[in-house]
DRENBAVEX-70249 format. One record per residue (C-alpha): residue number from 1; residue in one letter; x, y, z. Coordinates in Angstrom, 1 decimal, padded with zeros to 4 digits, always signed. Example, Ala and Ser with C-alpha at 12.3 -4.5 7.8 and 13.67 -1.06 7.14 Angstrom:
<atoms>
n|res|east|north|up
1|A|+012.3|-004.5|+007.8 .
2|S|+013.7|-001.1|+007.1 .
</atoms>
This chain:
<atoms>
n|res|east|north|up
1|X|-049.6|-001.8|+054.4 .
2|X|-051.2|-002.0|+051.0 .
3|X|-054.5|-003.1|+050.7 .
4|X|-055.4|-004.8|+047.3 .
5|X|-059.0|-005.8|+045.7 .
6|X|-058.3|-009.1|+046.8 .
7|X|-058.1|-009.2|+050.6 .
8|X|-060.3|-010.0|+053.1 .
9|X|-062.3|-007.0|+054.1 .
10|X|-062.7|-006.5|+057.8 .
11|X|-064.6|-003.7|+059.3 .
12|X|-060.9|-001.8|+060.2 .
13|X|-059.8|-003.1|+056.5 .
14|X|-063.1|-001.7|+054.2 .
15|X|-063.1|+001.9|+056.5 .
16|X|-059.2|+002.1|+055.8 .
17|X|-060.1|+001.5|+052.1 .
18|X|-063.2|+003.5|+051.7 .
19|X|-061.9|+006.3|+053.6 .
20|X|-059.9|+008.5|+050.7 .
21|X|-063.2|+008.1|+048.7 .
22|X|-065.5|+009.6|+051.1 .
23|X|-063.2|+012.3|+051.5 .
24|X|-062.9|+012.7|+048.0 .
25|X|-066.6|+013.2|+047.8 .
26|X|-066.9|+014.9|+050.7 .
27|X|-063.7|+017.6|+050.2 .
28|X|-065.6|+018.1|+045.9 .
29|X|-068.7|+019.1|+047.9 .
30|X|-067.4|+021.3|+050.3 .
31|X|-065.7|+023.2|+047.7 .
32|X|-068.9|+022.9|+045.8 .
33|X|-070.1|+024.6|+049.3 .
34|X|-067.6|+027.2|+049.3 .
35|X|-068.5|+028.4|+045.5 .
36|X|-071.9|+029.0|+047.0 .
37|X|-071.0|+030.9|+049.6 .
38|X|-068.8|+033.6|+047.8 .
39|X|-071.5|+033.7|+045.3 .
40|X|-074.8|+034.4|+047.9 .
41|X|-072.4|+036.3|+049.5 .
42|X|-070.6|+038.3|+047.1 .
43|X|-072.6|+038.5|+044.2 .
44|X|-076.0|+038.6|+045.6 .
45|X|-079.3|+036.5|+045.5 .
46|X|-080.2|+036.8|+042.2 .
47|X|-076.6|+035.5|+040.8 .
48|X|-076.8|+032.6|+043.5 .
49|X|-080.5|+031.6|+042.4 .
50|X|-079.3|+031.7|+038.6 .
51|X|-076.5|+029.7|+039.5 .
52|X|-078.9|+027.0|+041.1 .
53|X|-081.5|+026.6|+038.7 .
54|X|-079.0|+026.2|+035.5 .
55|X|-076.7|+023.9|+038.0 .
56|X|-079.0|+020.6|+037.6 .
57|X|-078.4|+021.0|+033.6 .
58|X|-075.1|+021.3|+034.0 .
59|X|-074.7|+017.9|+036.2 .
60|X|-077.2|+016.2|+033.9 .
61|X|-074.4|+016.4|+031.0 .
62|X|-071.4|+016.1|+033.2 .
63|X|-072.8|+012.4|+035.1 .
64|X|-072.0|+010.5|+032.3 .
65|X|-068.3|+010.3|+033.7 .
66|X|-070.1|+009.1|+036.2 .
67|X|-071.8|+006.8|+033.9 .
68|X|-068.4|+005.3|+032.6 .
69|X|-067.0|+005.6|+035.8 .
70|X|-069.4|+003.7|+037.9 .
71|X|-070.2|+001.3|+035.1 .
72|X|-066.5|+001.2|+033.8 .
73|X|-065.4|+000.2|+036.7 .
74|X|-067.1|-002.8|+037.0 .
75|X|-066.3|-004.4|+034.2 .
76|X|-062.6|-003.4|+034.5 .
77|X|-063.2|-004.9|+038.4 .
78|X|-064.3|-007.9|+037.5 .
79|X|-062.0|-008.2|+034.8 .
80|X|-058.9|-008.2|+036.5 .
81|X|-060.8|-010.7|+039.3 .
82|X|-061.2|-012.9|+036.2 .
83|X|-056.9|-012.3|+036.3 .
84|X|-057.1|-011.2|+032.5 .
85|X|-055.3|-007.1|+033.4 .
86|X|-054.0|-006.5|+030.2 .
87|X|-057.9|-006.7|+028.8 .
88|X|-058.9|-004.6|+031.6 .
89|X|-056.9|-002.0|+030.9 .
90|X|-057.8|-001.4|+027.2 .
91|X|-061.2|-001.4|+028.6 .
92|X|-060.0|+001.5|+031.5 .
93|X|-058.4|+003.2|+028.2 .
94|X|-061.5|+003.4|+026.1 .
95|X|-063.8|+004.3|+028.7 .
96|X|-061.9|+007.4|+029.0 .
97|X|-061.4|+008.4|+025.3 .
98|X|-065.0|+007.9|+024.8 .
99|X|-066.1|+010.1|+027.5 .
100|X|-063.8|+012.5|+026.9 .
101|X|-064.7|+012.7|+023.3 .
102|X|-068.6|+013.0|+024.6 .
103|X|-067.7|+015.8|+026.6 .
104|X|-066.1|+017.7|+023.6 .
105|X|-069.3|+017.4|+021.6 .
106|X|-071.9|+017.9|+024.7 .
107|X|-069.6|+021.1|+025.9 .
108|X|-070.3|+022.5|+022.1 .
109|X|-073.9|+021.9|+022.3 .
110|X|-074.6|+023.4|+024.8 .
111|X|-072.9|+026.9|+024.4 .
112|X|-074.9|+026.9|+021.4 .
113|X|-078.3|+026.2|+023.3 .
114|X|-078.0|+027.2|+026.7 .
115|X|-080.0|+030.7|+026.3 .
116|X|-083.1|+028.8|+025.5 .
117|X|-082.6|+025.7|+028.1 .
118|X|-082.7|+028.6|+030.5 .
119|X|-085.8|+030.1|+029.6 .
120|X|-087.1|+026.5|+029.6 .
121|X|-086.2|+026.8|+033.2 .
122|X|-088.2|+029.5|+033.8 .
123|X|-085.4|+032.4|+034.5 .
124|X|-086.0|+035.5|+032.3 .
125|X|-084.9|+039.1|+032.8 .
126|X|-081.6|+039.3|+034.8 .
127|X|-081.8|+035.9|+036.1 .
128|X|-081.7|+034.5|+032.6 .
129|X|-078.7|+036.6|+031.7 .
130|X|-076.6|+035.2|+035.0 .
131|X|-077.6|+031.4|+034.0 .
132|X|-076.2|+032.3|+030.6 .
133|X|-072.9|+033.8|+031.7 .
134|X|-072.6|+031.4|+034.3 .
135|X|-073.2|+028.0|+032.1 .
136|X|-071.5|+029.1|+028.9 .
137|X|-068.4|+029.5|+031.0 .
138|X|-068.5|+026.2|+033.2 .
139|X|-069.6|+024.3|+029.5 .
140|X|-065.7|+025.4|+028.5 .
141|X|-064.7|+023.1|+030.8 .
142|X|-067.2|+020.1|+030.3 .
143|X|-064.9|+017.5|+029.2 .
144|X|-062.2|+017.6|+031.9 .
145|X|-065.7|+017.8|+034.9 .
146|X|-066.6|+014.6|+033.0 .
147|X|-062.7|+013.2|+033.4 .
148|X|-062.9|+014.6|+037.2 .
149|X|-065.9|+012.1|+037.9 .
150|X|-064.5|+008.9|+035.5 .
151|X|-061.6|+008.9|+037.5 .
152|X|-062.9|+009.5|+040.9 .
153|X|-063.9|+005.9|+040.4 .
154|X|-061.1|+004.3|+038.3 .
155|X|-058.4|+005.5|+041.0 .
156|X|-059.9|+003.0|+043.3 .
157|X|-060.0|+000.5|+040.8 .
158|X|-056.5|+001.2|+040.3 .
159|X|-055.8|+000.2|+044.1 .
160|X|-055.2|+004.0|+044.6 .
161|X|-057.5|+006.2|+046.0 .
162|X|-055.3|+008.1|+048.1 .
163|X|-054.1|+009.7|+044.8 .
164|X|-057.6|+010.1|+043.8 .
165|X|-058.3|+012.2|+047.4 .
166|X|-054.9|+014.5|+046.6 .
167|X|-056.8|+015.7|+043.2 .
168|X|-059.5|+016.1|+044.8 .
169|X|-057.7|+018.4|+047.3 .
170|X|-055.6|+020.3|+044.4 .
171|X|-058.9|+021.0|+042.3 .
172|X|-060.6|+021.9|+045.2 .
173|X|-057.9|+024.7|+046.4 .
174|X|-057.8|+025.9|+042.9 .
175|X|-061.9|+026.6|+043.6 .
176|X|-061.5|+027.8|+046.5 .
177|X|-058.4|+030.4|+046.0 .
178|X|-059.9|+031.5|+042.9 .
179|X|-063.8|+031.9|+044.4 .
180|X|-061.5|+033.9|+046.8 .
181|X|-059.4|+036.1|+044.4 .
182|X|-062.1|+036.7|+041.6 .
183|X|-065.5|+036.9|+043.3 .
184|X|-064.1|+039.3|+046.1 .
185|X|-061.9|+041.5|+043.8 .
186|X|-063.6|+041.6|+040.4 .
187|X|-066.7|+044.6|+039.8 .
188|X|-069.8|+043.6|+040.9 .
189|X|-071.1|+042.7|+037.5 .
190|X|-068.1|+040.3|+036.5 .
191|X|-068.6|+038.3|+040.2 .
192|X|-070.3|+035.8|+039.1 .
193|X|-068.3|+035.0|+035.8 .
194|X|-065.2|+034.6|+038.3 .
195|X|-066.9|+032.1|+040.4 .
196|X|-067.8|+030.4|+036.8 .
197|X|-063.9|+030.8|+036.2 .
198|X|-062.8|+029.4|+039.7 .
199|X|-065.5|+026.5|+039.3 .
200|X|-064.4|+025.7|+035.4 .
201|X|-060.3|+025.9|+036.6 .
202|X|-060.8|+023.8|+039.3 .
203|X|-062.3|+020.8|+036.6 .
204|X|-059.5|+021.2|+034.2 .
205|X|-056.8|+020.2|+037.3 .
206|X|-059.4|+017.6|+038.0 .
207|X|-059.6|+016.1|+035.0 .
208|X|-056.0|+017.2|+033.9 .
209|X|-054.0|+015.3|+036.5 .
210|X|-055.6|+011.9|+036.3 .
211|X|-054.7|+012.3|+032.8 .
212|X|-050.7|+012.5|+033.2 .
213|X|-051.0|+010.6|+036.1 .
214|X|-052.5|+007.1|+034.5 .
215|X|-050.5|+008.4|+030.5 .
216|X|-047.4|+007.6|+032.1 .
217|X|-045.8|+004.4|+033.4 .
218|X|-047.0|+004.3|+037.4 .
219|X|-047.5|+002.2|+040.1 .
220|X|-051.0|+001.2|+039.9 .
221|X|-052.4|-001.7|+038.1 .
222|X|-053.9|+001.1|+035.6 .
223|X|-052.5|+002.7|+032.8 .
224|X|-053.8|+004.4|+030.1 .
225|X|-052.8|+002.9|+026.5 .
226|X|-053.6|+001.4|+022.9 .
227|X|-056.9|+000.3|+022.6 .
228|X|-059.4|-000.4|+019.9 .
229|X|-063.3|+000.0|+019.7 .
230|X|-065.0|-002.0|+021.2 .
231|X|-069.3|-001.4|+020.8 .
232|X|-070.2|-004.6|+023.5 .
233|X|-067.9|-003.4|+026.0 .
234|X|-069.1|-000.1|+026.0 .
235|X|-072.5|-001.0|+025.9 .
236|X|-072.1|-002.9|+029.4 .
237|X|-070.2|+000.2|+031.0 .
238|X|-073.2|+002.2|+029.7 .
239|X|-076.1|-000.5|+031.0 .
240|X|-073.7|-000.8|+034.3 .
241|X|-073.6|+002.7|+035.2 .
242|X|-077.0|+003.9|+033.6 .
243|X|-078.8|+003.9|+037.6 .
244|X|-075.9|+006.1|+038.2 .
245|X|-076.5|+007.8|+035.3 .
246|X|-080.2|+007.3|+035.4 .
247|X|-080.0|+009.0|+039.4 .
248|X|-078.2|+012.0|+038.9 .
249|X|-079.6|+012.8|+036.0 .
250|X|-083.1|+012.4|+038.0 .
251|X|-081.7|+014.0|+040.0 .
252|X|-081.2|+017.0|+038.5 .
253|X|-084.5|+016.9|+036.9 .
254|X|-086.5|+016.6|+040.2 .
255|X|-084.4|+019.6|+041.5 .
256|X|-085.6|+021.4|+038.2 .
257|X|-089.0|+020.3|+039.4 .
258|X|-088.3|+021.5|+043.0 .
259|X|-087.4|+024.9|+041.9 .
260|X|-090.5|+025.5|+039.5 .
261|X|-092.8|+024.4|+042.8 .
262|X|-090.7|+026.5|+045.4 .
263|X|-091.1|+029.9|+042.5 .
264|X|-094.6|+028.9|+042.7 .
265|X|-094.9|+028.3|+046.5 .
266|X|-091.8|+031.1|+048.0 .
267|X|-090.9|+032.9|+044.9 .
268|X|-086.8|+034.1|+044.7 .
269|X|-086.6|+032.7|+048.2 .
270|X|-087.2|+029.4|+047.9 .
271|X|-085.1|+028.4|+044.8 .
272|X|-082.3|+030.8|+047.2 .
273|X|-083.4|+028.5|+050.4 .
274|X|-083.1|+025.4|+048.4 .
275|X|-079.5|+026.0|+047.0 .
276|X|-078.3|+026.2|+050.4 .
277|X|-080.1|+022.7|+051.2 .
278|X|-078.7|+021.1|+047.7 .
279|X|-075.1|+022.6|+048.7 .
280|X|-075.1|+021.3|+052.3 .
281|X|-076.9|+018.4|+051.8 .
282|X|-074.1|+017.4|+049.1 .
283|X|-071.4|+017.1|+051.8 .
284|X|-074.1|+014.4|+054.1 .
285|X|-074.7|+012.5|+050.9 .
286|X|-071.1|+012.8|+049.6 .
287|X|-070.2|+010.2|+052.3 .
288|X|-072.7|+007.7|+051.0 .
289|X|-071.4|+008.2|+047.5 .
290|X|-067.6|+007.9|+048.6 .
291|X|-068.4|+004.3|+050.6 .
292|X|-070.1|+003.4|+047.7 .
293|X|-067.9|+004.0|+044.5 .
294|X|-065.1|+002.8|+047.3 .
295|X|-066.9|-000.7|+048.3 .
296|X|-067.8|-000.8|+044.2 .
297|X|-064.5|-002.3|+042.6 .
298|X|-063.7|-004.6|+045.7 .
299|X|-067.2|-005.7|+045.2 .
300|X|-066.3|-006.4|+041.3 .
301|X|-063.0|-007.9|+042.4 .
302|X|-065.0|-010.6|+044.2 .
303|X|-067.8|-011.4|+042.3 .
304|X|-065.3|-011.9|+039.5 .
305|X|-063.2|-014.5|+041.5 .
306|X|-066.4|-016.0|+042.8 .
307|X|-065.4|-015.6|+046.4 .
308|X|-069.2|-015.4|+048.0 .
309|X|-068.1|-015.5|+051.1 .
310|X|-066.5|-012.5|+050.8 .
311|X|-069.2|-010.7|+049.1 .
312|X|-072.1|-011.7|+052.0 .
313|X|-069.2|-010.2|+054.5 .
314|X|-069.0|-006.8|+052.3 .
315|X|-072.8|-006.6|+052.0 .
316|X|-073.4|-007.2|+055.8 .
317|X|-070.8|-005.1|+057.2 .
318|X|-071.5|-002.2|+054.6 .
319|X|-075.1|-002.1|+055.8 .
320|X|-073.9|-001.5|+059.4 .
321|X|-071.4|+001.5|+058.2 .
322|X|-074.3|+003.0|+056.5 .
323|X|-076.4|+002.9|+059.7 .
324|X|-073.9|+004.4|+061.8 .
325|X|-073.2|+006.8|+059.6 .
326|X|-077.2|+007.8|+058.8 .
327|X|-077.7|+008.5|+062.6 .
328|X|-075.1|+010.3|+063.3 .
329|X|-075.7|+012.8|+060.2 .
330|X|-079.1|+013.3|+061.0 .
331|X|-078.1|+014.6|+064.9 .
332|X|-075.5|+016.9|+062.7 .
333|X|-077.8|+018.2|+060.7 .
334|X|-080.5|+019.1|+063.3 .
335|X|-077.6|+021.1|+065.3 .
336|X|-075.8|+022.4|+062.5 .
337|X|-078.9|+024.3|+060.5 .
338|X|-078.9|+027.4|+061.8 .
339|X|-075.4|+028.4|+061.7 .
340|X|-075.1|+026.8|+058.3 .
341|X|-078.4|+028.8|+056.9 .
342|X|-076.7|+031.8|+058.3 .
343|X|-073.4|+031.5|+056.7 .
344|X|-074.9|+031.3|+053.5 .
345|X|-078.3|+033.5|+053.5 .
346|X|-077.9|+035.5|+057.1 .
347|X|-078.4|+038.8|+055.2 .
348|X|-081.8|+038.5|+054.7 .
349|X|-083.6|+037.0|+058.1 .
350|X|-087.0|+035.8|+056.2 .
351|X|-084.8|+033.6|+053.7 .
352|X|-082.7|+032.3|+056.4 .
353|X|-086.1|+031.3|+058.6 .
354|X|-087.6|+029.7|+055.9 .
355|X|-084.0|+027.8|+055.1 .
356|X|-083.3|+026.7|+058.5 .
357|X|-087.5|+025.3|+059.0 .
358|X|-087.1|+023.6|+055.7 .
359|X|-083.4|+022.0|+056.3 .
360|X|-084.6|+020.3|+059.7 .
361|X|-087.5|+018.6|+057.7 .
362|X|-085.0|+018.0|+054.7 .
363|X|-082.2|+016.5|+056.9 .
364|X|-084.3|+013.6|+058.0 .
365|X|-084.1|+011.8|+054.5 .
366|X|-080.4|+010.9|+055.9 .
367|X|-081.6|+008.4|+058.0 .
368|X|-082.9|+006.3|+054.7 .
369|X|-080.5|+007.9|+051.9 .
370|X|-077.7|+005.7|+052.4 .
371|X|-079.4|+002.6|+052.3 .
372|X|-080.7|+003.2|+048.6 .
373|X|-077.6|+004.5|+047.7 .
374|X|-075.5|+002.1|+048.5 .
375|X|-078.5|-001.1|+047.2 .
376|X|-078.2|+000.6|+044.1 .
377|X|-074.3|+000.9|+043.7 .
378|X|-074.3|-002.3|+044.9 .
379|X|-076.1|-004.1|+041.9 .
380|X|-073.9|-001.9|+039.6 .
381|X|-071.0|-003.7|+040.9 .
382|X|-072.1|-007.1|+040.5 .
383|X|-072.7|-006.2|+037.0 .
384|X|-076.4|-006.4|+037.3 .
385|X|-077.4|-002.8|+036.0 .
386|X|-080.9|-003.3|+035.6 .
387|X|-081.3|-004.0|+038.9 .
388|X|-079.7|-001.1|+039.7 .
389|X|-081.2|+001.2|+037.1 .
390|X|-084.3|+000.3|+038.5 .
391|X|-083.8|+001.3|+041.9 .
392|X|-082.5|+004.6|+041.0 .
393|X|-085.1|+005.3|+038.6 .
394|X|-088.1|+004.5|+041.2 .
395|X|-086.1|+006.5|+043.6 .
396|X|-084.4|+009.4|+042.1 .
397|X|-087.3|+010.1|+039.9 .
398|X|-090.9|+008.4|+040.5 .
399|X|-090.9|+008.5|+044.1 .
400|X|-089.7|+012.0|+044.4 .
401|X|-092.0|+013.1|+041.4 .
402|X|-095.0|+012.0|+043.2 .
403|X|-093.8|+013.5|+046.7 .
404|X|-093.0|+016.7|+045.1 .
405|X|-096.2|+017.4|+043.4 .
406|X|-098.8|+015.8|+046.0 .
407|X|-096.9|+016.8|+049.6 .
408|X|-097.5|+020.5|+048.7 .
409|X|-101.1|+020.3|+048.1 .
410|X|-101.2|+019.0|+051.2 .
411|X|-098.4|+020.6|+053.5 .
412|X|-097.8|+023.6|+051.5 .
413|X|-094.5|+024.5|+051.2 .
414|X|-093.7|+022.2|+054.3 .
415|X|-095.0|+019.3|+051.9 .
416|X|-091.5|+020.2|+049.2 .
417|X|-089.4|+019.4|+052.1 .
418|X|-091.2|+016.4|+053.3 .
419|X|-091.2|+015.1|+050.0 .
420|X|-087.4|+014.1|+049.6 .
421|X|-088.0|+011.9|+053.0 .
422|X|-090.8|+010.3|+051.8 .
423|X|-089.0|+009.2|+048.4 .
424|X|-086.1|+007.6|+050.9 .
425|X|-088.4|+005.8|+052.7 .
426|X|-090.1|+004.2|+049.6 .
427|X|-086.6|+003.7|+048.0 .
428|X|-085.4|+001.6|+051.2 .
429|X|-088.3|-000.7|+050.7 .
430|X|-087.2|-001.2|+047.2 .
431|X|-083.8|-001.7|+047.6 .
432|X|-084.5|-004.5|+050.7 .
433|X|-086.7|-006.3|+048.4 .
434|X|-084.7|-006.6|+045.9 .
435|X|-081.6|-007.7|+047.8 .
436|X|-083.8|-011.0|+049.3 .
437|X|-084.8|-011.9|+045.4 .
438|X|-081.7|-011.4|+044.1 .
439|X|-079.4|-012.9|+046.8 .
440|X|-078.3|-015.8|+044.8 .
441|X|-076.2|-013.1|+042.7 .
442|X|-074.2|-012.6|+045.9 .
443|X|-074.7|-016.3|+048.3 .
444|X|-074.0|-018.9|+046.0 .
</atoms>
């Protein structure tokens, strides 16, 4: 049976719902994974290091799909709870031109500058050269990554997120044969420009799909159309999503941050040994991010329509999700390290020692990630982006900046993986405070 924005959510009813976006998230990281591995494997350390430390920059220009998608899709949400859907979809259909159009003018800036971001990241001699090759080609495909993340959100807006987990899937397989064809068969010097090929082809079916899919007359309550400009609207998709903006682009930073301490602390190795924690960790944290962008428009829905009672029921039973699912990741993670360490890095036994020491440490931010994630998205949906922005900003990038440079001076390198718990911790705090002082936004 269909389930709609505007049913009553029971535990069954929200896991059924949630479900293709966590395995969207979860199926984009594994082939995120996968590129990883034919990379360390294949092309060798110094490609897979490159690749990691001109990856943050990359996501920092692609999140503001997830900008527009996040913060989109609440006002498009709470439109159509307000039963105006013609409205909502003008506002669907300039969210996507705009960021499409951004992505055009980003991907050309950054071809143009990339050589000198890189040295800004510290890589030089072969290193820089492999960031280079590897960015330029991946920036090609910019504005159809941006499209990929826009409509991760807007196909459960549009009551469809199955559809949203089969392009996934397609993209995904396009990564993955490609990674398999290019990276394996190519010389050694062109391996890593295939994986950049497999990675960029794999965002233009991404991005491409949704596009014919929502162009054309469909089933959803979606479709893309005639609209106009409109500055106010887009200025409250921006302020919606900018904590989602705000935390990956933090993101991103810190793990700039991360990988100038770890060349400082471990050299090579430890911007190698914390790839293989960013790609793994991805697939944990992927099913926080899929509950959340799927709770997200049902949470818009309500507040729209004013059904409270609803809301309180969503929050409560969400929290207990996330609990479950924080436990049972962190016992995965403990038994999983080694044979995941060695997949990616067993070639060299001092990198994978140092990878499987650090993960354990790394893993036990799980128990608090969720939590913070899901506060944060949370506010976004209600259409109270401060709230949220400031949450992910504390989180994503104080907390974590503090951690990162104290814990070491402490701890050593132990103190770099301790510091991504602490800043989950911290963010919990935050984000139970500020659901007691706002709770009139979601009780009354």
């Amino acid at each position: 049976m269909k389930i709609q924005l505007s049913d009553h959510f029971t535990y069954s009813r929200l896991m059924r719902f949630t479900l293709p976006s966590i395995g969207t998230m979860i199926f984009t990281s594994i082939y995120g994974v996968v590129d990883g591995f034919f990379v360390s494997n294949f092309a060798g350390k110094t490609p897979f290091a490159a690749v990691n430390l001109i990856m943050p920059f990359l996501m920092i220009i692609g999140t503001v799909g997830y900008m527009f998608g996040s913060g989109g899709t609440a006002v498009v949400a709470k439109t159509l709870g307000e039963g105006e859907p013609e409205k909502a979809n003008r506002y669907f259909s300039l969210f996507i031109y705009f960021a499409a159009a951004l992505g055009a003018v980003f991907a050309i800036l950054g071809i143009l500058f990339i050589r000198p971001i890189s040295i800004l990241l510290g890589a030089e001699g072969e290193l820089l050269e492999n960031c280079v090759v590897y960015a330029r080609i991946n920036l090609v495909a910019l504005p159809f990554f941006i499209l990929q993340f826009i409509f991760q959100s807007f196909f459960v807006a549009a009551e469809r997120p199955q559809i949203g987990f089969v392009v996934t899937v397609l993209s995904g397989v396009t990564n993955m044969v490609l990674d398999a064809v290019l990276v394996t068969l190519l010389p050694q010097e062109h391996k890593l420009a295939g994986a950049a090929v497999a990675t960029a082809m794999s965002q233009v079916v991404g991005g491409m799909v949704p596009l014919f899919y929502f162009g054309r007359k469909n089933s959803s309550i979606l479709r893309l159309g005639r609209t106009g400009f409109d500055g106010k609207a887009l200025l409250k998709a921006c302020t919606n999503g900018s904590s989602e903006f705000m935390s990956s682009t933090a993101m991103s930073l810190i793990s700039m941050l991360y990988n100038g301490q770890l060349l400082k602390y471990a050299g090579e190795n430890g911007v190698a040994a914390y790839g293989v924690m960013m790609y793994v960790s991805m697939i944990f944290s992927a099913a926080f991010n899929g509950y959340t962008i799927g709770t997200a428009p049902v949470i818009g829905y309500h507040d729209g329509a004013k059904n409270h009672d609803e809301l309180r029921g969503l929050l409560r039973k969400s929290l207990v999700i996330i609990g479950v699912f924080a436990v049972s990741m962190v016992a995965a993670a403990q038994l999983l390290a080694s044979p995941l360490a060695h997949m990616f890095v067993g070639y060299d036994a001092a990198l994978m020692e140092l990878t499987v020491s650090g993960f354990r440490i790394f893993a036990l931010s799980f128990f608090f990630m969720g939590f913070a994630i899901f506060g944060s998205g949370f506010f976004t949906a209600l259409n109270d982006g401060l709230t949220s922005a400031v949450i992910s900003f504390l989180r994503t990038m104080v907390f974590q900046l503090a951690a990162i440079l104290l814990l070491p001076l402490v701890w050593g390198i132990d103190g770099i993986w301790y510091s991504i718990v602490v800043a989950e911790l911290m963010a919990v705090v935050l984000t139970a405070v500020f659901l007691l002082l706002k709770r009139r936004k979601y009780q009354y």
